[in-house]
C-alpha positions in Angstrom: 60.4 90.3 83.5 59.4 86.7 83.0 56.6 86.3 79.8 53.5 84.3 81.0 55.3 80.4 80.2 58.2 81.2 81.9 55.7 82.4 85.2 54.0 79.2 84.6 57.1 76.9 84.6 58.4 79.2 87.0 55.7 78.1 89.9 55.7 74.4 88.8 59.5 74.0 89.6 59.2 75.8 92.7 56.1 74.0 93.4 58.5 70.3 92.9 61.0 71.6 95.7 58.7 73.7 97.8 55.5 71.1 98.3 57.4 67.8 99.5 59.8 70.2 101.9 56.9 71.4 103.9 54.8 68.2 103.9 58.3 66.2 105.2 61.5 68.1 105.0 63.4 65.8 103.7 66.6 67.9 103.4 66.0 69.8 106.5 65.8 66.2 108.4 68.8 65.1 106.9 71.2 68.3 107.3 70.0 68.2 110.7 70.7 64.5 111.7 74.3 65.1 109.8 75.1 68.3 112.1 74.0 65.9 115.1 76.3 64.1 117.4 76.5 61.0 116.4 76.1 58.8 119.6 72.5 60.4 119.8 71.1 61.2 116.5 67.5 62.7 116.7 65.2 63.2 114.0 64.3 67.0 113.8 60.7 66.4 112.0 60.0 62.1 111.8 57.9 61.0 108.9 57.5 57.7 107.2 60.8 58.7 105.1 63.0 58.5 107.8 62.3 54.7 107.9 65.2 52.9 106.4 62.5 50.7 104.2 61.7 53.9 102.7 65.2 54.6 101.3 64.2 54.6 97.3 61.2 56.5 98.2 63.1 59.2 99.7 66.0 59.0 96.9 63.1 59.8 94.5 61.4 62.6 96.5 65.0 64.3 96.8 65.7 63.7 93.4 62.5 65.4 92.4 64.0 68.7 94.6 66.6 68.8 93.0 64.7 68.9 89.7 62.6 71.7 91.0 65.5 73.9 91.4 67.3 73.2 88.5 64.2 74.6 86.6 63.7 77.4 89.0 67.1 78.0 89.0 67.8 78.0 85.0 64.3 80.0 84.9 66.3 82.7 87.0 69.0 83.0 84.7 66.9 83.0 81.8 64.7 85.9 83.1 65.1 89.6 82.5 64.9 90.7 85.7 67.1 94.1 87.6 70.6 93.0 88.1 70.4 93.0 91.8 67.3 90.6 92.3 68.6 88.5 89.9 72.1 88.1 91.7 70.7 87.2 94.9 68.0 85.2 93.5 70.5 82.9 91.2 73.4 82.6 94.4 70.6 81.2 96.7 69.1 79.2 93.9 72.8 77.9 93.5 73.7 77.0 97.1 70.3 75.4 97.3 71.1 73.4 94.3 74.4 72.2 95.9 73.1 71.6 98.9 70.6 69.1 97.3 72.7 67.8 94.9 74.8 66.6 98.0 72.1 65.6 100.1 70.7 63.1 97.1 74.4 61.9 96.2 74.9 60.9 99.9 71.1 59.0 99.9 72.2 57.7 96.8 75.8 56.4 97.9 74.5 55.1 101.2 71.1 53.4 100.4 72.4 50.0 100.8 74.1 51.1 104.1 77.4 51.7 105.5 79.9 48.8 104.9 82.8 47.6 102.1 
């Protein structure tokens, strides 16, 4: 099992991903507006992040994320947990991880727009 640190910084890296998804889903928004078509682009959940002034804002609230899961997700690995649990628990933690590790390179790489 985790000792009582590891529980600690266990929550507190969960807490980093978890907190700013459900107050503005940042990665939901974007992984929806990317699955869109593209002549009519809605916004599944708008908040003030999806304003394009807002870019470095959002670049740092992602960046955060992916922070969160990094911990949770080395936590995971670090943790003496059943085999099983820990399998499933480390692969979601994983495609999480790429996931926002993909979503942040693209706000990253496009935050001063589209052009050459």
């Amino acid at each position: 099992m985790l000792s009582k640190m590891q529980k600690i910084w266990f929550w507190i890296f969960g807490a980093m991903f978890v907190v700013p998804e459900i107050l503005w889903s940042p990665l939901v928004n974007l992984i929806y507006d990317i699955f869109q078509n593209s002549n009519n682009v809605k916004t599944l959940r708008p908040n003030f992040l999806t304003n394009p002034n807002n870019i470095y804002i959002l670049l740092y609230i992602i960046f955060f994320q992916f922070i969160g899961v990094l911990g949770t997700t080395i936590i995971t690995i670090k943790s003496k947990l059943n085999l099983i649990p820990k399998i499933f628990l480390v692969a979601t933690m994983t495609i999480l991880l790429l996931v926002n590790g993909f979503i942040l390179y693209l706000v990253f790489a496009l935050r001063n727009g589209i052009g050459f």
